[in-house]
C-alpha positions as CSV (number, residue, x, y, z in Angstrom):
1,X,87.6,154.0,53.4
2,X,85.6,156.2,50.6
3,X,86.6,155.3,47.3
4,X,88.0,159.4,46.6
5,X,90.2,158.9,49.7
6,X,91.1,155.5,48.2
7,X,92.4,157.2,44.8
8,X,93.8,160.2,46.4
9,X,96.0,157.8,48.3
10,X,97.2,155.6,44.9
11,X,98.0,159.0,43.2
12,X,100.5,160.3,45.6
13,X,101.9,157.3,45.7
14,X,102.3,157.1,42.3
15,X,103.8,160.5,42.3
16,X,105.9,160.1,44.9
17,X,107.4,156.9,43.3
18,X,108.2,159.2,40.2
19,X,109.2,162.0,42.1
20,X,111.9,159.7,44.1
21,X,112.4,157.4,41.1
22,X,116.2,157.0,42.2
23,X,115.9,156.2,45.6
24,X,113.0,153.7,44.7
25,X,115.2,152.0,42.4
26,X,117.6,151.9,45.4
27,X,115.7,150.7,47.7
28,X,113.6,148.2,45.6
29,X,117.3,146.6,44.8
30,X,118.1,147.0,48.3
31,X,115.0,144.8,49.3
32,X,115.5,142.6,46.9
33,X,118.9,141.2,47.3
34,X,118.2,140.9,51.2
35,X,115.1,138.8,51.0
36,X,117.2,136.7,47.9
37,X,119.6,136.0,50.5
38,X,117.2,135.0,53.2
39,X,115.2,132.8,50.7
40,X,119.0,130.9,49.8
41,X,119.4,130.6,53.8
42,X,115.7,129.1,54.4
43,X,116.2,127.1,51.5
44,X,119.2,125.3,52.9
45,X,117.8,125.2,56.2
46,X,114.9,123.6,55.0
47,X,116.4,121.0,53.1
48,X,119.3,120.3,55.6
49,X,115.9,119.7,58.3
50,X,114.8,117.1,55.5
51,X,118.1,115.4,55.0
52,X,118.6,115.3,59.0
53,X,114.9,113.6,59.7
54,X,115.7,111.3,56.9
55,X,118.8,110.1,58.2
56,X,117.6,110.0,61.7
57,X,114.6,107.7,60.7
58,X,116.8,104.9,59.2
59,X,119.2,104.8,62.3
60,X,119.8,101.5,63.2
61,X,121.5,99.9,66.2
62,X,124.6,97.1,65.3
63,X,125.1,95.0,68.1
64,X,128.7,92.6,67.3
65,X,128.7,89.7,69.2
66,X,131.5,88.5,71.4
67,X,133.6,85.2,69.3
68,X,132.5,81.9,71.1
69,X,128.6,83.1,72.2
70,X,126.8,80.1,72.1
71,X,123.4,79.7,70.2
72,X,121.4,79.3,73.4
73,X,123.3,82.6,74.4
74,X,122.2,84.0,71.3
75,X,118.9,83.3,71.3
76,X,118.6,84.7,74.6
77,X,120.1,87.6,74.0
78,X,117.4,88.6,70.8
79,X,114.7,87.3,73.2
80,X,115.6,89.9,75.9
81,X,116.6,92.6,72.6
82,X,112.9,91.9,71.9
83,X,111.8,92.4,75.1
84,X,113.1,96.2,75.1
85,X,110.6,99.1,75.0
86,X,110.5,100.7,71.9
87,X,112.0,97.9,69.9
88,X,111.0,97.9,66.6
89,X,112.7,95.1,64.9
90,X,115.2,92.6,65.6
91,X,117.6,90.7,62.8
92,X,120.3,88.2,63.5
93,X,123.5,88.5,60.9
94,X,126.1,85.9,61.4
95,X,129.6,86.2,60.1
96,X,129.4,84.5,56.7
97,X,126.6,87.0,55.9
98,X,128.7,89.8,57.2
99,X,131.2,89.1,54.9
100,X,129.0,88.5,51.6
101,X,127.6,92.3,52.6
102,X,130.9,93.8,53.0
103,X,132.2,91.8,49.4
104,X,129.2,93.3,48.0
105,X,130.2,96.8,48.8
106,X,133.8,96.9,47.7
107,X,132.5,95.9,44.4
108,X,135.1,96.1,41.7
109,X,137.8,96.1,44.8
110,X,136.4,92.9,46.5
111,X,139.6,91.0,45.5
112,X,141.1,92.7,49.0
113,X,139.2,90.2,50.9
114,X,141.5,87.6,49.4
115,X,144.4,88.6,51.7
116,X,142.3,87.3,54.5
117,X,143.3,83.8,53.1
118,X,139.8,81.9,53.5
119,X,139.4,83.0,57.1
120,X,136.1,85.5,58.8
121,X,137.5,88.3,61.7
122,X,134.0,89.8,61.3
123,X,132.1,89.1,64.0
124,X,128.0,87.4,64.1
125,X,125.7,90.7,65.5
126,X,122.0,92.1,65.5
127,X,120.6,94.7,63.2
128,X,117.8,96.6,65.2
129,X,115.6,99.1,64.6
130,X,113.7,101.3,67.1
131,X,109.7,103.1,67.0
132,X,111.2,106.2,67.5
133,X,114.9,107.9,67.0
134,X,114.9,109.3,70.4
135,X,115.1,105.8,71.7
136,X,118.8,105.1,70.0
137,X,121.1,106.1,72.1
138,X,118.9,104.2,76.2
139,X,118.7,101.3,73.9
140,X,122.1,101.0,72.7
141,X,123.8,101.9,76.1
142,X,121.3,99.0,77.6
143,X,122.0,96.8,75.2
144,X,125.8,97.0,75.4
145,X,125.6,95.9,79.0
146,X,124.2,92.9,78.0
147,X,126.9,89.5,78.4
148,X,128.0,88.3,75.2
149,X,127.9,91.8,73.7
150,X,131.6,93.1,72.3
151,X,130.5,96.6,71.1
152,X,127.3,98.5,70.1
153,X,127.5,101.1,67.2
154,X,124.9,103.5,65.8
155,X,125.1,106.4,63.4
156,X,123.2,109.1,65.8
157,X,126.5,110.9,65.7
158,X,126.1,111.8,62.1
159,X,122.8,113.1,62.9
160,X,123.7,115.2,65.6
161,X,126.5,116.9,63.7
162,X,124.1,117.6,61.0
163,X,121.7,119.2,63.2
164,X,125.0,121.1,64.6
165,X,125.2,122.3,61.1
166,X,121.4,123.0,60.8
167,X,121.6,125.3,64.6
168,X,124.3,126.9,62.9
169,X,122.9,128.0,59.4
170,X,120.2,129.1,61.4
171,X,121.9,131.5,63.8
172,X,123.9,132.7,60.6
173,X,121.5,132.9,58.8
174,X,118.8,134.9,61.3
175,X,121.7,137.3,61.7
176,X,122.5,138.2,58.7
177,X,119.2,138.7,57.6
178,X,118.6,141.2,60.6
179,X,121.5,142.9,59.4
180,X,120.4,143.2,55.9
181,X,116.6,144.0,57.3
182,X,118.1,147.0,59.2
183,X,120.1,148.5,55.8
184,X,116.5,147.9,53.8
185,X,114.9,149.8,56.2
186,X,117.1,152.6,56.9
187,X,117.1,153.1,52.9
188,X,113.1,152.8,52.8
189,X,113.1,155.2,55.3
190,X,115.3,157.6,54.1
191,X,113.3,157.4,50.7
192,X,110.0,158.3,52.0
193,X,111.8,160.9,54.4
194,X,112.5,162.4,51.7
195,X,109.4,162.8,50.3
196,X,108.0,163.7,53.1
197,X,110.3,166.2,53.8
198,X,109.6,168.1,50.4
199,X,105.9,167.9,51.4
200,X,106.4,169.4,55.0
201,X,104.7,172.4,54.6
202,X,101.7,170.9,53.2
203,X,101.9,167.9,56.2
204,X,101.9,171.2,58.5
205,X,98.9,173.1,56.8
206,X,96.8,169.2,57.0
207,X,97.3,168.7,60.3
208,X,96.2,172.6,61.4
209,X,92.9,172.3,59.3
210,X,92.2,169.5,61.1
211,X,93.7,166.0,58.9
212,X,94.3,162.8,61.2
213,X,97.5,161.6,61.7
214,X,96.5,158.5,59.7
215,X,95.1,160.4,56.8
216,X,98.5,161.8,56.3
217,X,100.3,158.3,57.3
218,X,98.5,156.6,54.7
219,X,100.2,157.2,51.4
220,X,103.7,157.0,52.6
221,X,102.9,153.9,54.4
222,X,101.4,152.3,50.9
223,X,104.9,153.9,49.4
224,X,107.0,151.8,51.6
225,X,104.4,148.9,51.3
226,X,104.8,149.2,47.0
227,X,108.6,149.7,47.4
228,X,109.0,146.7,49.5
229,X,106.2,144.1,47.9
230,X,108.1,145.1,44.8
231,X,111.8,144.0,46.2
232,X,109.7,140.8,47.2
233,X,108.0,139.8,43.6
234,X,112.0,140.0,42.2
235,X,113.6,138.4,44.8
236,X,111.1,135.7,45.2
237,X,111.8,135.2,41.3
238,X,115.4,135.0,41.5
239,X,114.8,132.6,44.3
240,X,112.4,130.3,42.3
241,X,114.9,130.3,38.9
242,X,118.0,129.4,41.7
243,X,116.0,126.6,43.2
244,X,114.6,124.9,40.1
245,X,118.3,125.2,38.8
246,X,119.5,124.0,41.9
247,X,116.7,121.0,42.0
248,X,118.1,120.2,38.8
249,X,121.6,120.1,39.1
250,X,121.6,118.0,42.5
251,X,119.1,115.5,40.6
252,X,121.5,115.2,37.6
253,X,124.1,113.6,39.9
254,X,122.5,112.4,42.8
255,X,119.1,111.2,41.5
256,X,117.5,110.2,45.5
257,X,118.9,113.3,47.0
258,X,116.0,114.3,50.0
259,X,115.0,117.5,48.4
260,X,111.9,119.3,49.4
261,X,109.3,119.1,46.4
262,X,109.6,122.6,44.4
263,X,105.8,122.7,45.0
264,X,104.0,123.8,47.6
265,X,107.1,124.5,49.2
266,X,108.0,127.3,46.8
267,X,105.0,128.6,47.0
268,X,104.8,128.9,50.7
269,X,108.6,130.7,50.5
270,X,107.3,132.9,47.9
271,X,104.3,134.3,50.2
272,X,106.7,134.6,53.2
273,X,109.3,136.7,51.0
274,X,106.1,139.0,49.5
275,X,105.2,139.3,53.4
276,X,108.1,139.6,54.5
277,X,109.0,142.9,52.3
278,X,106.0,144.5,52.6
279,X,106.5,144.7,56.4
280,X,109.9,145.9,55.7
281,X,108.4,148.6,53.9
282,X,105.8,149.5,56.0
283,X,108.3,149.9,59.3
284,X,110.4,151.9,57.1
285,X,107.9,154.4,56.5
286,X,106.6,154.5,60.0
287,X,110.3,155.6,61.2
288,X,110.4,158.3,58.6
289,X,107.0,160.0,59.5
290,X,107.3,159.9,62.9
291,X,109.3,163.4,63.1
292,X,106.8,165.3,60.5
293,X,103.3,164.4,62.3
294,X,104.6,166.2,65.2
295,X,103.3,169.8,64.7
């Protein structure tokens, strides 16, 4: 591209911003809030991702033991544990430990274990860990068949409703996102229709003397380019003020929340919300020229 064609480009675009400054306003708002409210949605999809891997890293398998096992049994029983595939760790808890834990935890309220009147209904189990989460639930349904075994418990189900939450965001999320893509484009487009419309005549005269469809394309499409990378610099603003905010807040009160690091990560959301505008733009101004290059 020559450098004149470069500048004649810029200019109408400059003037066609002024001409329009209205319906730029509008649409640069319009842009804006919709890629604000897909930032908030990726944000808490990103972070609920976190929280959920977190979780599902420190599952651990509790195996109770059946009263009366004998110590041989027992000892069997962690030998065979140990023998599973994918076993990462195996720790024996009897009852009087059990209990110590569970006085620990009530804390100020641990007087309530005084009703039990000196005696232990908790019963002796294993604590195991496995290499990888996937293996939780075959390993805890083969250990539970195990003799000696009273119940096996493991907190996948917390896991899995969060990533029921996560699938959910996401669908929510994706959807209302289209729907606010599809109002930012209609209003793009109807912007740079109407610049184009007020230039129809001279569109007509270009393409007769012989102008290229792209030569005529290429201001409007920088329009909706400026419009939308200009919805994406304030939204992805807003977005970094509400995060830091938000960082802030959660931190006050719950100091080893698993939020994702400010940086990179709102860097990388920043260039997807520039990116994402920008093609906004530019399909806005593609459906508005496609009537007027016709001729």
């Amino acid at each position: 591209m020559k450098l004149r064609t470069a500048e004649y480009f810029i200019t109408e675009v400059a003037h066609s911003l002024k001409r329009n400054n209205w319906m730029s306003i509008a649409s640069i708002g319009t842009v804006a809030v919709s890629l604000f409210v897909f930032g908030v949605f990726m944000i808490l999809v990103v972070n609920v991702n976190r929280m959920a891997d977190m979780l599902e890293s420190q599952v651990q398998i509790s195996v109770y033991l059946e009263d009366g096992v004998k110590t041989a049994d027992k000892d069997a029983l962690e030998a065979d544990i140990r023998k599973m595939q994918g076993i990462e760790s195996v720790k024996y808890v009897d009852k009087d430990e059990a209990k110590a834990r569970l006085s620990e935890r009530l804390g100020d309220q641990k007087y309530l274990l005084d009703a039990l009147g000196g005696q232990n209904p908790l019963p002796d189990s294993f604590e195991i860990t496995v290499t990888e989460p996937s293996l939780v639930e075959t390993a805890a349904q083969a250990i539970s068949r195990y003799d000696g075994v009273e119940s096996v418990k493991y907190g996948q189900d917390v896991v899995q409703h969060l990533f029921d939450i996560t699938r959910l965001m996401r669908i929510f999320g994706v959807a209302l996102m289209l729907l606010l893509a599809g109002a930012t484009i209609f209003i793009i487009s109807n912007t740079i229709r109407l610049t184009v419309f007020a230039r129809r005549k001279e569109i007509a005269i270009m393409k007769y003397v012989g102008a290229t469809d792209w030569f005529i394309r290429w201001p409007f499409l920088l329009e909706g380019v400026v419009l939308g990378c200009i919805g994406g610099v304030l939204a992805a603003l807003a977005l970094r003020s509400f995060y830091a905010a938000m960082a802030a807040k959660i931190y006050s009160t719950l100091a080893f929340f698993p939020l994702m690091p400010q940086y990179p990560f709102m860097h990388i959301a920043t260039v997807c919300i520039l990116l994402s505008g920008m093609v906004i733009g530019a399909i806005g101004s593609t459906i508005s020229l496609k009537r007027f290059l016709k001729v």
